[in-house]
C-alpha positions in Angstrom: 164.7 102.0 -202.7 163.6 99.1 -201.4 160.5 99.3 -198.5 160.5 99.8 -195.2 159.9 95.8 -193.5 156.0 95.8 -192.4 157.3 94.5 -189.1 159.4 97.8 -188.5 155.8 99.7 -189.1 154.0 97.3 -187.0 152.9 97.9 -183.2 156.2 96.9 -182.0 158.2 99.6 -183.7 159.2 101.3 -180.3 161.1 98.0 -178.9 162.6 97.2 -182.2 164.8 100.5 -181.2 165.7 98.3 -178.2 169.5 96.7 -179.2 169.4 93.9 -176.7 165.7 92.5 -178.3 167.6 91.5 -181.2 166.0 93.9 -184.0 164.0 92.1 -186.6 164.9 88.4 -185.9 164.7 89.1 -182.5 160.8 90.5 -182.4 160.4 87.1 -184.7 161.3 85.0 -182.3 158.8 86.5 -179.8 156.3 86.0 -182.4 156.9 82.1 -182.7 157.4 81.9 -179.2 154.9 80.0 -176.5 154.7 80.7 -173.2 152.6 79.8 -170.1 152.1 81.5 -167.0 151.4 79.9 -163.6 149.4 82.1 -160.8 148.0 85.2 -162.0 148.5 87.1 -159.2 150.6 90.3 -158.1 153.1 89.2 -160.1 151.3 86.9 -162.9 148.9 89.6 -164.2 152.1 92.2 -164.9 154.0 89.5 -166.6 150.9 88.5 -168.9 150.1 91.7 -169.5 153.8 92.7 -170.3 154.0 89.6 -172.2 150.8 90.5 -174.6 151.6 93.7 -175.1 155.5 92.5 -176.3 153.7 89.8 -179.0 154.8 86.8 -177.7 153.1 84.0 -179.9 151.1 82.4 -177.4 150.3 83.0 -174.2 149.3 80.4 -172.1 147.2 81.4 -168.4 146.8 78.6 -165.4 145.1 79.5 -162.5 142.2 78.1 -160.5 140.8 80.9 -158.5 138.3 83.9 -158.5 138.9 87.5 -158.4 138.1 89.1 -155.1 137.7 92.7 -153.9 141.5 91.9 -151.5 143.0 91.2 -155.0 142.4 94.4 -156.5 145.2 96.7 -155.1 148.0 94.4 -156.4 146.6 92.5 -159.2 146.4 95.2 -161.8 144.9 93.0 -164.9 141.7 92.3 -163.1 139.0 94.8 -161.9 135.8 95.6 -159.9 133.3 93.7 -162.1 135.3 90.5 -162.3 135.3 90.8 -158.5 131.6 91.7 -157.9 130.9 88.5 -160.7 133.0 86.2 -159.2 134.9 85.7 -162.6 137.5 83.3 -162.8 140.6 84.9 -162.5 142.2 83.1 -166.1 138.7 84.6 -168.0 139.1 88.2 -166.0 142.7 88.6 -167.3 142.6 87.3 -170.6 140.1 89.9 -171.5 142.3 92.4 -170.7 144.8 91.1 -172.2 143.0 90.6 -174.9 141.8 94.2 -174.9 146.0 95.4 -174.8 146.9 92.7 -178.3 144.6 90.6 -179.8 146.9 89.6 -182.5 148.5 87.3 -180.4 147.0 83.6 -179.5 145.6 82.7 -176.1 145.3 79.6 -174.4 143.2 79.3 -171.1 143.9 77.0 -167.7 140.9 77.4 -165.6 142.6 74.8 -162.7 145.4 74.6 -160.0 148.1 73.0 -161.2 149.4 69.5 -160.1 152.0 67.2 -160.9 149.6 65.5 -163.7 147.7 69.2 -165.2 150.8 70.7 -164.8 153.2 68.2 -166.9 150.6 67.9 -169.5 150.2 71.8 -170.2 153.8 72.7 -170.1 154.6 70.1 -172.5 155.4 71.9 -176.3 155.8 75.3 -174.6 158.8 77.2 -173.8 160.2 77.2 -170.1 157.1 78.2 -168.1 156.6 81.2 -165.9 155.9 80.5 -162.3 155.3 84.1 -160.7 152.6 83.8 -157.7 153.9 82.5 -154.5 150.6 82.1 -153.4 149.9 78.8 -152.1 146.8 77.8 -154.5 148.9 78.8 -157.2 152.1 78.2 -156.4 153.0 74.8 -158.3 154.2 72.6 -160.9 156.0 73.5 -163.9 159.0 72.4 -166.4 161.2 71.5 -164.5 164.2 73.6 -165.2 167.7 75.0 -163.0 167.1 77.8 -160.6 170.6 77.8 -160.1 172.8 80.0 -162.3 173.8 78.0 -165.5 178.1 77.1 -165.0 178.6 79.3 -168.5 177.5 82.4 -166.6 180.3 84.3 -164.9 180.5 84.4 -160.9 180.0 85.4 -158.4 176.5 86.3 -158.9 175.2 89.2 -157.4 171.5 90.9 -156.5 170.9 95.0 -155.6 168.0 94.9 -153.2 166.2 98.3 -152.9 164.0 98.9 -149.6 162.1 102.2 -149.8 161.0 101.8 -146.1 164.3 101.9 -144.6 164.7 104.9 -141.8 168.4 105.1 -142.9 169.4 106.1 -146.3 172.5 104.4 -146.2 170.1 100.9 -145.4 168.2 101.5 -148.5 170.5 99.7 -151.3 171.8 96.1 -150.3 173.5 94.1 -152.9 173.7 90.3 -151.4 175.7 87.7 -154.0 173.8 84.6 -154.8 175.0 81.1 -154.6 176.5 79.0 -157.5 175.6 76.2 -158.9 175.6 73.6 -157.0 176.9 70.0 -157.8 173.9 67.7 -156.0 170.7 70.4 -157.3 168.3 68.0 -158.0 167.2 70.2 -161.4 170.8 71.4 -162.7 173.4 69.0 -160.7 175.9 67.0 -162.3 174.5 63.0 -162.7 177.3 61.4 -161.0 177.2 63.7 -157.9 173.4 63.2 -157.9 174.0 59.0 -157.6 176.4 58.9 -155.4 174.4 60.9 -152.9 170.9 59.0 -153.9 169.7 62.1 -155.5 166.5 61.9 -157.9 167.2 64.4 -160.7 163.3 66.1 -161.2 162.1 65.1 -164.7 158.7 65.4 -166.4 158.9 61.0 -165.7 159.2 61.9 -162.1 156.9 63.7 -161.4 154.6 61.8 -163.7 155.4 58.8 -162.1 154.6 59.5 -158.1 158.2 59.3 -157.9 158.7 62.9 -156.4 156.0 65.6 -154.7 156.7 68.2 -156.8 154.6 71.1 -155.6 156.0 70.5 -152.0 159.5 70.6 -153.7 158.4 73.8 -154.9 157.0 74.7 -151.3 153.1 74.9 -152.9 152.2 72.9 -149.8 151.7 75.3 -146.8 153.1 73.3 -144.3 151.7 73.9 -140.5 154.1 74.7 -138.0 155.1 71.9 -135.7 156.7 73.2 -132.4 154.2 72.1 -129.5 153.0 68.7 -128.4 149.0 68.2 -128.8 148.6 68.3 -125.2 150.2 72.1 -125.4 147.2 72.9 -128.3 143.3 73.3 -127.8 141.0 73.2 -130.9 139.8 76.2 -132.1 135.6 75.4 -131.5 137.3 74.5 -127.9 138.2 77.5 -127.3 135.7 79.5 -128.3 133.3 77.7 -126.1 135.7 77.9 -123.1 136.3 82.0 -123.6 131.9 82.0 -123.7 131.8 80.3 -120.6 134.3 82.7 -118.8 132.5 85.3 -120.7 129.5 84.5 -118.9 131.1 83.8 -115.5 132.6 87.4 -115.7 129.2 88.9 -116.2 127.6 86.6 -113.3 130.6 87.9 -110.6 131.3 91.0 -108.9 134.0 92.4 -111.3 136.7 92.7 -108.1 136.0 89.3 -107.2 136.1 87.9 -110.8 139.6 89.5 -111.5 141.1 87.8 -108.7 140.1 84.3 -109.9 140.5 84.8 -113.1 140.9 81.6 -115.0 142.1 82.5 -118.4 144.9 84.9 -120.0 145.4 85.1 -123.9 148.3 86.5 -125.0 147.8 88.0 -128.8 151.2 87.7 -130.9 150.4 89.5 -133.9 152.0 92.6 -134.8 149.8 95.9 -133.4 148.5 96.6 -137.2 146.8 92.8 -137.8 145.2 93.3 -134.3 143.5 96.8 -135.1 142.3 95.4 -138.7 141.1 92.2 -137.8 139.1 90.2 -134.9 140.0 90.3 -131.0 139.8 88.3 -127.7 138.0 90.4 -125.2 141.1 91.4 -122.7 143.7 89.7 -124.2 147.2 91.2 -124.3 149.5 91.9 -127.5 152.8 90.7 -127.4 154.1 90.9 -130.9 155.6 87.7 -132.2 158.5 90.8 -134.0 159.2 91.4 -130.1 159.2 88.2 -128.7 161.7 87.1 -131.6 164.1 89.9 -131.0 166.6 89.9 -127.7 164.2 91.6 -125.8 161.3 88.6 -125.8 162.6 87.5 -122.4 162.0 90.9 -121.2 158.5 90.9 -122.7 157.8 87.8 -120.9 159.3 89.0 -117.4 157.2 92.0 -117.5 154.0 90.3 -118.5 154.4 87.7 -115.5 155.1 90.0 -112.9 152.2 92.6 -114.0 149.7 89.0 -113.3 151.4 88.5 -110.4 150.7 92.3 -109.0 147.3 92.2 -110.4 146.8 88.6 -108.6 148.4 89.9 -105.1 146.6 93.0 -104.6 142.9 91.1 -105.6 144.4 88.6 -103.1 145.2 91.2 -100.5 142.0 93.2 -100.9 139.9 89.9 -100.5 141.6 89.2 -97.1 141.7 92.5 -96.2 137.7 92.7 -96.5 137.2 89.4 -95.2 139.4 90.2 -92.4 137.3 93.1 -91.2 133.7 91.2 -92.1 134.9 88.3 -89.8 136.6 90.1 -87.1 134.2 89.8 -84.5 133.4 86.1 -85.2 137.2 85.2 -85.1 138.1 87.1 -81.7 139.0 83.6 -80.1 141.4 83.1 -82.7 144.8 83.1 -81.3 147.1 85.7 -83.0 149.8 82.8 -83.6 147.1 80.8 -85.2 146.3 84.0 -87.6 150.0 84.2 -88.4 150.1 80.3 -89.2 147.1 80.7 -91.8 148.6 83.7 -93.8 152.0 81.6 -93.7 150.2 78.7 -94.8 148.1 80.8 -97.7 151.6 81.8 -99.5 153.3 79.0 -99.6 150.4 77.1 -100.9 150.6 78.0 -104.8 147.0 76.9 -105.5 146.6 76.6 -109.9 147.0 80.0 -111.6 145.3 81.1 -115.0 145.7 78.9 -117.8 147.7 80.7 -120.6 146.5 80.6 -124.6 148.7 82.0 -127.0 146.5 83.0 -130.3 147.8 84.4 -134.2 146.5 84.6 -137.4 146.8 80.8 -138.3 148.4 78.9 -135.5 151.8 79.3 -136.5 153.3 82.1 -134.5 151.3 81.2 -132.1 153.2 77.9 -131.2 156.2 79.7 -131.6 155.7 82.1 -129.1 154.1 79.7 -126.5 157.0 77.6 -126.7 159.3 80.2 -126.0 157.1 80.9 -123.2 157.6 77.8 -122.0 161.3 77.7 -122.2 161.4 80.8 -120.8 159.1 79.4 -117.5 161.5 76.4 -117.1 164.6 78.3 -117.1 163.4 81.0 -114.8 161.9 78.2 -112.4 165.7 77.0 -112.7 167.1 79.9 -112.0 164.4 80.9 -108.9 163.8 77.7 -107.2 160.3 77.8 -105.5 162.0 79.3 -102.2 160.3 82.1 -99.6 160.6 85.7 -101.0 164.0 87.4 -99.6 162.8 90.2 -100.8 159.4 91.3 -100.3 159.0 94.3 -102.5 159.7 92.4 -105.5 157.3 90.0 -107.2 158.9 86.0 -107.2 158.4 84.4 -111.0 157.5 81.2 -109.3 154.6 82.9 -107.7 152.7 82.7 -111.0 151.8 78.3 -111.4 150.5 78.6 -114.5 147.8 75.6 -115.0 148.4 75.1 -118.2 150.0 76.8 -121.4 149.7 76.4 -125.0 148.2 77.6 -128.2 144.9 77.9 -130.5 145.3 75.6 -133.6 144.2 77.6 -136.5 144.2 80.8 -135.0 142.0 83.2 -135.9 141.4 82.0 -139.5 140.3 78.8 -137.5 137.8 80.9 -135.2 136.4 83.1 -138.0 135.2 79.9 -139.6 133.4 79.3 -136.9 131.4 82.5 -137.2 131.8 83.8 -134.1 131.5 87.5 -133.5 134.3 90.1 -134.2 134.9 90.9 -130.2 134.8 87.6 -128.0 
């Protein structure tokens, strides 16, 4: 009888039962195989550790970040001391890698990967795995087609499982994914790609300066550009403007102060980033989810005309009290001459509030202020500055906003500033 093959009695017995790994040839070729990982994050750490435990050849780990507490709940190969230590994340999840196969060889990448690092290190391994979609980590690697190869059958298709859906029948969604195209710059057909001036993405390349790789890849976070600078205020800016009015508010008579209030900030993120992280002192939420959906104008119509009430009844009050302080001082007043004044005080709109529009990082922010302003100019359109037919309800064009706009680097900005957690 001839013996049993010591790679049959070896730790990877149980996937050698697998039919699709290929049985002995197939756990060989795992063995001679080399393969780097880009980003160990939520996704990286699984794959390496999946990977190691398999007995790939060599595993190869590029990242160039440190393990923090936030990491923890997602990134299952690193842990509490590498946190506390500030250990690199590459040296915090090879040892537990390590720990799970130390048969197999590891290679460590302590740095981010660019167009130069990243061409040298994938060179002699097989296609690289690029998991994170973080933006440190997110960037170069082999390039190689993420388009589905022309051999492969089509239409290609992907079941999407969402476990949060309120509807049972919403929970399963299978979408079909594109086909190849001709003019991918990774996979496209060359003459395509010339006559439409197309670089094809090569090791050269990318080498060569001749294409941004990692903002190909979207590793680049690029800033949101809706607003013109004049509609944006630097973050220090505001801060110092919102402690001045701070400080004006605590100087005044509360009545008096609300009436000539000379600020409003409008918060756009969603009601569960507001509870866990920093606020503006009286600001109002208006979730960016909201002002996105159909019922944004709405959103905006309401929070107009509740400024408008506010201002009009601090107004009213003010003359109302001045009215009765003064009375005897202004008997020889004429009562057409008191009409003419109060006529006179509405029609002149004197500068309202400015408006500052604030998120996490400035992005949503300008979104949401320019649909603000958008949504002023068409209702100015609409409601030409014009008496009031009707009284009882508020005009739009009551409110003359002096100026509107956002915070740039929202409250990331701010937080590097150190200022405290309730402004």
């Amino acid at each position: 009888m001839d013996p049993t093959p010591p790679l049959s009695r070896s730790r990877y017995q149980r996937q050698l039962l697998v039919p699709s790994l290929g049985g002995l040839s197939g756990q060989t070729n795992l063995l001679s195989s080399r393969v780097l990982i880009i980003g160990l994050g939520g996704l990286g750490c699984p794959a390496a550790l999946y990977l190691s435990g398999a007995g790939i050849g060599t595993l190869g780990l590029m990242d160039g970040d440190t393990v923090e507490l936030s990491n923890l709940h997602r990134q299952i190969g690193h842990c509490e001391a590498s946190a506390l230590n500030h250990r690199s994340k590459v040296s915090s999840l090879l040892d537990r890698c390590r720990e799970l196969n130390s048969e197999i060889e590891y290679i460590s990448h302590e740095m981010h990967a660019t167009a130069g690092s990243g061409s040298a290190v994938v060179n002699g391994v097989d296609p690289a795995l690029k998991p994170d979609t973080d933006i440190n980590t997110t960037s170069t690697s082999k390039p190689s087609s993420p388009s589905p190869s022309p051999s492969q059958p089509q239409p290609h298709t992907m079941l999407l499982y969402n476990t949060f859906a309120s509807d049972p029948r919403q929970q399963f969604r299978t979408i079909t994914l594109r086909g190849r195209r001709k003019d991918c710059p990774a996979c496209g057909d060359d003459q395509v790609l010339t006559a439409k001036g197309i670089t094809r993405i090569t090791a050269d390349t990318i080498e060569q300066g001749r294409l941004d790789y990692v903002a190909f890849c979207g590793g680049v976070e690029q800033e949101v550009r809706v607003l013109k600078d004049e509609n944006r205020i630097d973050a220090k800016m505001f801060l110092d403007l919102m402690r001045q009015e701070t400080t004006t508010r605590e100087e005044e008579e509360e009545e008096e102060n609300e009436e000539n209030e000379k600020v409003l900030v409008i918060d756009v993120r969603e009601k569960h980033e507001v509870e866990l992280g920093a606020k503006i002192h009286k600001s109002v939420n208006l979730p960016i989810s909201q002002i996105l959906r159909l019922d944004g104008e709405k959103l905006f119509e309401q929070f107009e005309r509740e400024v408008i009430e506010r201002r009009g009844k601090k107004k009213n009050n003010k003359k109302n009290k001045k009215s009765h302080d003064e009375n005897d001082i202004q008997k020889n007043i004429t009562t057409e001459k008191i009409s003419q004044d109060h006529v006179d005080n509405d029609t002149n709109n004197p500068p309202g509030p400015a408006l500052y529009f604030v998120c996490h990082r400035g992005n949503d922010s300008q979104i949401a202020a320019d649909k603000f302003l958008h949504h002023i100019q068409r209702t100015r359109q609409q409601n030409p500055s014009s008496p009031n037919p009707n009284p009882d309800q508020p005009n739009l064009n009551q409110v003359n906003w002096s100026w509107i706009g956002d915070v740039k680097g929202g409250f990331t900005a701010m937080e590097k500033l150190e200022f405290n957690n309730d402004i």
